[in-house]
DRENKERO-777288 format. One record per atom (N, C-alpha, C): residue number from 1; residue in three letters; atom name; x, y, z. Coordinates in Angstrom, 2 decimals. Atoms other than C-alpha are relative to their C-alpha. Example, Ala and Ser with C-alpha at 12.3 -4.5 7.8 and 13.67 -1.06 7.14 Angstrom:
# residues 2
(1 'ala' 'N' (0.89 -1.19 0.00))
(1 'ala' 'CA' (12.30 -4.50 7.80))
(1 'ala' 'C' (0.90 1.20 0.00))
(2 'ser' 'N' (-0.82 -1.19 -0.06))
(2 'ser' 'CA' (13.67 -1.06 7.14))
(2 'ser' 'C' (-0.77 1.09 0.73))
# end
This chain:
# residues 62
(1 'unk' 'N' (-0.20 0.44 -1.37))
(1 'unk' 'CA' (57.57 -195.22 -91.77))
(1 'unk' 'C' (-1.31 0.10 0.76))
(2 'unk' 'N' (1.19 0.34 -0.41))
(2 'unk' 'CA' (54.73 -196.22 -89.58))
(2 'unk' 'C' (-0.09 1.08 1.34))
(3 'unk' 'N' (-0.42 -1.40 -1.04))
(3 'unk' 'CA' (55.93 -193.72 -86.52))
(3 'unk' 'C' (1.31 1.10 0.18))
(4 'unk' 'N' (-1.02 -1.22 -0.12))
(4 'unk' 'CA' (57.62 -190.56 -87.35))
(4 'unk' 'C' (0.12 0.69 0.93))
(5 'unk' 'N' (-0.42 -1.08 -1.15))
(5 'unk' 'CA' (58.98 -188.09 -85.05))
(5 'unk' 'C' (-1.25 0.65 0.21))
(6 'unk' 'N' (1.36 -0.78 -0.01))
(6 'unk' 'CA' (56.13 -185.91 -85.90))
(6 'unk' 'C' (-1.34 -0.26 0.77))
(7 'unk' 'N' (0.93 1.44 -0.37))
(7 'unk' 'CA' (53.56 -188.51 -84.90))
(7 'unk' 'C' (0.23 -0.29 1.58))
(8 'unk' 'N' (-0.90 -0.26 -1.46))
(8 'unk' 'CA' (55.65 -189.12 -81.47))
(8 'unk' 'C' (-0.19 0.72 0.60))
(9 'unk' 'N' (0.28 -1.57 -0.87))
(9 'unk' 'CA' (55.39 -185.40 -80.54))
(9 'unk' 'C' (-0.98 0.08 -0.12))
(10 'unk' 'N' (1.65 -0.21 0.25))
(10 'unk' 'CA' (51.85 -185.21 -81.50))
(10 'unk' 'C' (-0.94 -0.85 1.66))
(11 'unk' 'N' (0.64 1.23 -0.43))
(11 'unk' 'CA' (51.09 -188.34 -79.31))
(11 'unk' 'C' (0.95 -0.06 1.79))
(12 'unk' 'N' (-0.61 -0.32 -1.57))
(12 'unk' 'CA' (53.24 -187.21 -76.16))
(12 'unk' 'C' (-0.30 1.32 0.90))
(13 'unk' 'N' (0.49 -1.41 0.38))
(13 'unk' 'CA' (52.01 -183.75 -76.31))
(13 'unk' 'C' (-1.10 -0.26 0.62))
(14 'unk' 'N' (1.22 0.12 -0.61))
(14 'unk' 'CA' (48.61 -185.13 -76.05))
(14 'unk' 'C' (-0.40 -0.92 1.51))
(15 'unk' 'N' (-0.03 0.83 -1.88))
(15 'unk' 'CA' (49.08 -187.55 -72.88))
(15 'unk' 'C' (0.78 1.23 0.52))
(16 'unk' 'N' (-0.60 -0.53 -1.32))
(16 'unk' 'CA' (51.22 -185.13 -71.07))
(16 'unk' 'C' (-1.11 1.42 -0.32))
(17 'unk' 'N' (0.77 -1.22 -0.38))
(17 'unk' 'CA' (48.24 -182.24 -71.52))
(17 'unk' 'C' (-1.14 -0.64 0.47))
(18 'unk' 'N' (0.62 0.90 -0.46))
(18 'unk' 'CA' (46.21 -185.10 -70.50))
(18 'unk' 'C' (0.05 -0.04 1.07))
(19 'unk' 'N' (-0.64 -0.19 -1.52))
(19 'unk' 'CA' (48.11 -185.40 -67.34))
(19 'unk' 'C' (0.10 0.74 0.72))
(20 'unk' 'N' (-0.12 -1.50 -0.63))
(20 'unk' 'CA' (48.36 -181.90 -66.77))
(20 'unk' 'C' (-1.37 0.56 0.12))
(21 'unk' 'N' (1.37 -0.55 -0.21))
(21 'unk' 'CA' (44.69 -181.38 -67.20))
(21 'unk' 'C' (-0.79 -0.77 1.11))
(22 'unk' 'N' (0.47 1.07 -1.10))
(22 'unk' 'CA' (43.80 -184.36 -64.51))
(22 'unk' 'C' (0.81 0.44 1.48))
(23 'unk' 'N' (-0.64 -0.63 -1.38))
(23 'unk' 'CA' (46.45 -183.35 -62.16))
(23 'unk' 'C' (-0.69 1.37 0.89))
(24 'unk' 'N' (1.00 -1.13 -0.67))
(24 'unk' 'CA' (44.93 -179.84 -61.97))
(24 'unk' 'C' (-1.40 0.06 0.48))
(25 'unk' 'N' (1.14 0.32 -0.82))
(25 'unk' 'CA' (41.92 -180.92 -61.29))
(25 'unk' 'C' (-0.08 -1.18 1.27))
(26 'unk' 'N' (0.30 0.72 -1.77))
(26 'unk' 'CA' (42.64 -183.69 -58.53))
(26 'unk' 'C' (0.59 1.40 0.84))
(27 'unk' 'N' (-0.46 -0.89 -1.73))
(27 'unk' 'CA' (44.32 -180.67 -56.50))
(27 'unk' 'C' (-0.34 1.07 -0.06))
(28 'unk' 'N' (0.88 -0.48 -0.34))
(28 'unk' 'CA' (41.84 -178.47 -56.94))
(28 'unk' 'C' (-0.14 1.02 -0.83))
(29 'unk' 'N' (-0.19 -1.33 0.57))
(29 'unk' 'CA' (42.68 -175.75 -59.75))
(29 'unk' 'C' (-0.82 -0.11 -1.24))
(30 'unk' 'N' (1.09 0.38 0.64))
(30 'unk' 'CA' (39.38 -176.71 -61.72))
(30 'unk' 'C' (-0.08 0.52 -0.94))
(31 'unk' 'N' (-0.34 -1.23 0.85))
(31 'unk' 'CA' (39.45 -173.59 -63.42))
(31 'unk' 'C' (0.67 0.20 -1.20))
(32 'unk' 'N' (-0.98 0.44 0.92))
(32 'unk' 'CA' (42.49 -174.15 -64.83))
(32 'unk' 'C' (0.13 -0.57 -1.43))
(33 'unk' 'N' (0.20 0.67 1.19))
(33 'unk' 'CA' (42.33 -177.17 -66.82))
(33 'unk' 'C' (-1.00 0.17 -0.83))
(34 'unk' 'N' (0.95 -0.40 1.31))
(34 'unk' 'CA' (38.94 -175.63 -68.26))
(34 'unk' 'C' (0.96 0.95 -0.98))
(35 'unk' 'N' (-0.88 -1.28 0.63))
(35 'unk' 'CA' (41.15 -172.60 -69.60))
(35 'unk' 'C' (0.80 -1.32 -0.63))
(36 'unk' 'N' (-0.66 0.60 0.42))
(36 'unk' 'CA' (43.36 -175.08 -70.48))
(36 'unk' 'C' (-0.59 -0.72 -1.08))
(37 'unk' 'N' (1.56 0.67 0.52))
(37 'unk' 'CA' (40.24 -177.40 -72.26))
(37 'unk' 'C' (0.06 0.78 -1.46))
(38 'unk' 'N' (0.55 -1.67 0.41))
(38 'unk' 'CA' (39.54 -173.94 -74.09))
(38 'unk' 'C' (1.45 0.72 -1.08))
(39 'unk' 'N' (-1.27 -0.92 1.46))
(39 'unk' 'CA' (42.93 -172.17 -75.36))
(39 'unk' 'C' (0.76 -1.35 -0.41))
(40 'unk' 'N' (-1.29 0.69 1.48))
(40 'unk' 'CA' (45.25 -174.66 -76.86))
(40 'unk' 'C' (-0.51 -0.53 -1.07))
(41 'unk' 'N' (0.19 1.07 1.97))
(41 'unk' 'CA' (43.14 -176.17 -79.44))
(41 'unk' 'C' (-0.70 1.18 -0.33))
(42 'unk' 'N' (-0.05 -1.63 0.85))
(42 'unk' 'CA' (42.24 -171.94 -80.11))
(42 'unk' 'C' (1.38 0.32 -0.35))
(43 'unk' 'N' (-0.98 -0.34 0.15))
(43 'unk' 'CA' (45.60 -171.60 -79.66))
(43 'unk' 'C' (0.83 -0.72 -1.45))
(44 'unk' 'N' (-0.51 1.25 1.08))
(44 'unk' 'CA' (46.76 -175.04 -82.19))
(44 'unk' 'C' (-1.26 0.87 -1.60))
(45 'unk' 'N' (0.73 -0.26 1.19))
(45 'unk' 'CA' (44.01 -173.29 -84.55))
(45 'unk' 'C' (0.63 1.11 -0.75))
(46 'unk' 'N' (-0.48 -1.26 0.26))
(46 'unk' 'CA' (45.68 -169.80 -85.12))
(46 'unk' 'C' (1.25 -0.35 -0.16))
(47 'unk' 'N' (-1.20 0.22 0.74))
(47 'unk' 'CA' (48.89 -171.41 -85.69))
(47 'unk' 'C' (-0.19 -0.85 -1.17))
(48 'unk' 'N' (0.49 0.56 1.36))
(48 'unk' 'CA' (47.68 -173.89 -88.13))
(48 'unk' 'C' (-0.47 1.25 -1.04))
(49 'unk' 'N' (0.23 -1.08 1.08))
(49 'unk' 'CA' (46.45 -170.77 -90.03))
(49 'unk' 'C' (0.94 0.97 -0.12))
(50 'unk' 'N' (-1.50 -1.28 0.12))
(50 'unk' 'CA' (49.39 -168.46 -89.32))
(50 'unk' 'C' (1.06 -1.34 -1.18))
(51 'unk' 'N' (-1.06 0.54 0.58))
(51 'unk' 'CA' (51.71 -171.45 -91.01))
(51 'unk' 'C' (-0.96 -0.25 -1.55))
(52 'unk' 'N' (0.25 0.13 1.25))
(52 'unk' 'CA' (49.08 -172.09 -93.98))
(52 'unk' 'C' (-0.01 1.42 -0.67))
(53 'unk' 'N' (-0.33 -1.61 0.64))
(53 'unk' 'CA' (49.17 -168.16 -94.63))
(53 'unk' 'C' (1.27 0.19 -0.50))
(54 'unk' 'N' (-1.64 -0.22 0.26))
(54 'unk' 'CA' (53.13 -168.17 -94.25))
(54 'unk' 'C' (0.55 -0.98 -0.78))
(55 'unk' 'N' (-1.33 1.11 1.03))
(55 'unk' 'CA' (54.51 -171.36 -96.20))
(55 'unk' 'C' (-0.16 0.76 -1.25))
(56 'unk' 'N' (-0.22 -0.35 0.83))
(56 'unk' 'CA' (56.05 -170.28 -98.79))
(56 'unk' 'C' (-0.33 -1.32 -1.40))
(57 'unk' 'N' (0.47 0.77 1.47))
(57 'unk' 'CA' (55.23 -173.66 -101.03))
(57 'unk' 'C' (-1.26 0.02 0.03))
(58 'unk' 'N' (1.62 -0.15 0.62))
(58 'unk' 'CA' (51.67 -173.10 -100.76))
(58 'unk' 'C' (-0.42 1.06 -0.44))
(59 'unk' 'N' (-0.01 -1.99 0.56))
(59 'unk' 'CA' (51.97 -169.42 -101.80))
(59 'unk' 'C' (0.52 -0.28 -1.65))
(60 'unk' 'N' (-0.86 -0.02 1.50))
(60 'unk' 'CA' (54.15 -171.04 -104.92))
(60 'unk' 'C' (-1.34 -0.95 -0.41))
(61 'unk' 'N' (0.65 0.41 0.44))
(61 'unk' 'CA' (51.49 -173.25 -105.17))
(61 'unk' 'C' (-1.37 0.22 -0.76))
(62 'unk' 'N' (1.46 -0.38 0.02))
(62 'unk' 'CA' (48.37 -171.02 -105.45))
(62 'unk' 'C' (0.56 0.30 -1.32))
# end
C-alpha cells in the first residue's frame, strides 16, 4: 500500500508540530518552540533505541 496508517501518523505528527512550533512563536513564546526544536527529535531518538533494545524479534534475531 502506498499510504499506511503508519505513514499518516508520521506525516500529521509532523505538520501539527509544525503548527505548534509557528504558533508559539507568532505569540511570542520563542523559547518554547526552540525547546521544542531541541527535545522531540532527543526525545524520538531514545525511544527509537529503547524499542530496538526491547523487541523481542531482534533479540531472536541476534
Amino acid at each position: 500500500m502506498l499510504f499506511t496508517p503508519t505513514l499518516l501518523l508520521a506525516g500529521a505528527a509532523t505538520i501539527g508540530l509544525a503548527a505548534l512550533d509557528k504558533t508559539l512563536e507568532t505569540y511570542g513564546f520563542g523559547a518554547l518552540g526552540i525547546i521544542l526544536r531541541i527535545a522531540l527529535p532527543i526525545a524520538a531518538f531514545a525511544a527509537g533505541i529503547y524499542f530496538i533494545e526491547t523487541n523481542a524479534i531482534i533479540g531472536w534475531l541476534r
